[in-house]
N, C-alpha and C positions, 0 to 999 in steps of 0.2 A: 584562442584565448580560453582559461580555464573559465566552466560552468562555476555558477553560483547558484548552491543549492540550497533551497529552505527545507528543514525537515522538521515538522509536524511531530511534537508528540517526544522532544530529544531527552527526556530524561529515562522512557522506557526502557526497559530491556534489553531491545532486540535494535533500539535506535543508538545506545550507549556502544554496542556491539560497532555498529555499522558507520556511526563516526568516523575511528581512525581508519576505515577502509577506505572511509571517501577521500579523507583529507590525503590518506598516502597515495595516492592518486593525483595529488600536487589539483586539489578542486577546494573552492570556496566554501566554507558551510555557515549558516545560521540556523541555528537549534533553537527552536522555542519552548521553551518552559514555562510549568505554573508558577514553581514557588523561587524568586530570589536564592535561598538558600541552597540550592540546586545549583547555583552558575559554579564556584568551581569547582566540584565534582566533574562537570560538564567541562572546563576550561583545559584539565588535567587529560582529557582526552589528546588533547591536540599536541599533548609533548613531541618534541623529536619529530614531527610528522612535517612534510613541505606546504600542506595545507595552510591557510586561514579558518578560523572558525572563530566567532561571532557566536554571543549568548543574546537573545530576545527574550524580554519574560513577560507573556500575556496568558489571560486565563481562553482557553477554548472554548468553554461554557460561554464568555461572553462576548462570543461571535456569533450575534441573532440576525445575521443581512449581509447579505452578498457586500455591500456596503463596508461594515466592520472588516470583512473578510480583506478586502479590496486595501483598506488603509495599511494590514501588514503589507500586501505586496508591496505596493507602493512605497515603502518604509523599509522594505529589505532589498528590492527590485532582482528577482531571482531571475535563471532559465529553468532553473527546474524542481519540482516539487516533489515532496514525499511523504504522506502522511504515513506515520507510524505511531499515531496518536487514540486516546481511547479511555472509554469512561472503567474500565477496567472490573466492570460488574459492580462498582461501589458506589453508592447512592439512589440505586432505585432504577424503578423505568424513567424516572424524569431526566437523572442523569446522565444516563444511557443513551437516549433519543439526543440531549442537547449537544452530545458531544459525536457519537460514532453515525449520528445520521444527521442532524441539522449543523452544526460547524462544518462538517465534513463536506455537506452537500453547498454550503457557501464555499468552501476554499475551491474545491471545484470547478461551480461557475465561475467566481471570479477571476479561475487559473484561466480556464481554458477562454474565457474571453479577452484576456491579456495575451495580445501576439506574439510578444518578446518572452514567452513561457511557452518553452515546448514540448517539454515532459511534464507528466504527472503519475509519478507510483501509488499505490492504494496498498497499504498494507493490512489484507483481511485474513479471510480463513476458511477453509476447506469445505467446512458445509453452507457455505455461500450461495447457496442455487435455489431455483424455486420448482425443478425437475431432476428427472432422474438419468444422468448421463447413462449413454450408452457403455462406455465400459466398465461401471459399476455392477455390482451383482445386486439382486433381488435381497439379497442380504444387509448390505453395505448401506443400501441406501436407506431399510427400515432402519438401521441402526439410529444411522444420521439423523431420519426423523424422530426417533425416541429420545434422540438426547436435546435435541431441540424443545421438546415440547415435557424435558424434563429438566427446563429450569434456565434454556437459554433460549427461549422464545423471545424474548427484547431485544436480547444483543441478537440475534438471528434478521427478527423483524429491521433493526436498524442498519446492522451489516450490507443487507442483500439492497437495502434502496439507496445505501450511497456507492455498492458496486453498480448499481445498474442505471444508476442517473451515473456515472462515470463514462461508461460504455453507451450512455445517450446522449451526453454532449460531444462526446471524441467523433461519434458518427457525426452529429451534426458540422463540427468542425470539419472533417474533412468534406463534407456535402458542400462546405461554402467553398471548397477550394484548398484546402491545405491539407495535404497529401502525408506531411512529413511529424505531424504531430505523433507522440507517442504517448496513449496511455495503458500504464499498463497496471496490470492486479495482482499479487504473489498472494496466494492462497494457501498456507500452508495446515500443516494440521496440530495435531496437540502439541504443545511446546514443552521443551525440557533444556535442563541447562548441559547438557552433554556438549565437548568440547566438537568441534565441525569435523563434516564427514562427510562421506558421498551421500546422493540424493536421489530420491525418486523427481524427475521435474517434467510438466504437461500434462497428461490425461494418465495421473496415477489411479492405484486401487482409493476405494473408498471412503479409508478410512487408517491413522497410524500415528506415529509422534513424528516431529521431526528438531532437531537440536538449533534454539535462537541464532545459533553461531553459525551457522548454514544458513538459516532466513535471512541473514545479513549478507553474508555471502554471496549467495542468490540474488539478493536485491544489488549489490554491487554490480555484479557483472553483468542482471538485468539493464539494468539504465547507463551501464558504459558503451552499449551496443547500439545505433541507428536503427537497426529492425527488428527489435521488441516491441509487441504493443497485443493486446487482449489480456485474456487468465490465464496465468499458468498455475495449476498443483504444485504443492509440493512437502514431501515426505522426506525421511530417512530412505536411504537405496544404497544399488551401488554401482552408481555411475560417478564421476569425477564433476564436478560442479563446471569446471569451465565447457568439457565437452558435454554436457547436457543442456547448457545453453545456447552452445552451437548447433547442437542439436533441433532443440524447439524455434529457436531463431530460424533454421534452413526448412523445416518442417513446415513453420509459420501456423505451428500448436496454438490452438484458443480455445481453450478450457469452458464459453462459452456456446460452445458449440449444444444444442440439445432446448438450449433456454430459449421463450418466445418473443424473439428480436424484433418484430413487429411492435410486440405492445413494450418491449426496453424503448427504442427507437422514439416513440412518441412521445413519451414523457420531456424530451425537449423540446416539441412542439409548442 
């Protein structure tokens, strides 16, 4: 039976993108959006394609509780999720927090303690970390920290705890027993609207653009696969996007590697 996907966030960029990849995939979607006047923009997606897609319009901001979170599942009854939602740097830190870490951190919990929800994507970004991986250079990584603390310290701060409460409930999920859940993180880096390309994908360099049309891409053939699930990077390169999933898929690449799993881990405690 085709999945039914909820995707978090469907009138952005890189989710407008990733629509008719899913639907051509003959898979369910329900897109949630802020504003009504968004739905067909969003409907016109689905032309020609064998999909279903389904317009939901709720604001993210006002998902304050696992709760709120819980009534879309409920209301859409998905397999799998994808947020590709986000305060977009517009209205502040308050903004920022209610949406790219508190909404985020409710869809979350309420994904991953819904059984009949087996995936969950996170669509973050490349300086996601709160260490410096090993195949990064001494370079790469001051970068990263300079641009953080020159002006994306909020979106950083919020990024990095709803990646790491993601990567703390999935442990705990399969700690209870469930082996086969999937979640996973596509991290990619500066966005541009260049038409898709080959990719750097897993434990890229650290730091580069990579084209929305490929983040989608990427996320496609991400969550079509059974054995995806951690962080993967990902850049402009030049490897072919399917074999670079196969790739990381066979590798069993987790971008997470470097980060202190210990104290991610507890935070579902």
């Amino acid at each position: 039976m085709a999945p039914h996907i909820l995707l978090l966030g469907g009138h952005g960029k890189v989710a407008q993108l990733l629509t008719p990849m899913l639907l051509q995939r003959s898979w369910t979607v329900t897109s949630l959006i802020r504003n009504p006047e968004q739905s067909d923009a969003i409907l016109n997606l689905g032309k020609s394609k064998p999909g279903e897609l389904n317009v939901l319009v709720r604001s993210l901001e006002e998902v304050k509780s696992d709760e709120d979170a819980k009534s879309v599942l409920e209301e859409v009854k998905p397999d799998w999720v994808i947020w590709s939602a986000g305060a977009g740097g517009k209205g502040g830190a308050s903004r920022t927090f209610a949406t790219d870490r508190d909404a985020a951190r409710h869809f979350i919990s309420s994904s991953l303690s819904t059984p009949s929800i087996k995936k969950f994507m996170m669509i973050s970004y490349l300086g996601s970390r709160r260490n410096k991986p090993s195949w990064w250079s001494d370079a790469e990584w001051s970068a990263s920290q300079q641009t953080i603390q020159g002006g994306l310290k909020n979106y950083f701060e919020a990024k990095v705890d709803a990646d790491e409460y993601l990567a703390a409930m999935a442990h705990k999920r399969e700690q209870s027993g469930d082996k086969t859940f999937q979640a996973i993180c596509l991290r990619p880096g500066g966005l541009t609207d260049e038409p898709a390309g080959k990719v750097q994908l897993g434990k890229t360099v650290g730091g580069g653009k990579v084209s929305r049309a490929s983040v989608a891409e990427v996320a496609a053939a991400l969550t079509e696969r059974d054995d995806t699930r951690g962080w993967y990077d990902l850049l402009d390169g030049d490897e072919d996007v399917a074999t670079a999933v196969e790739r990381v898929a066979e590798e069993r690449v987790d971008c997470i590697e470097g980060e202190d799993l210990d104290a991610i881990y507890n935070r579902a405690t």
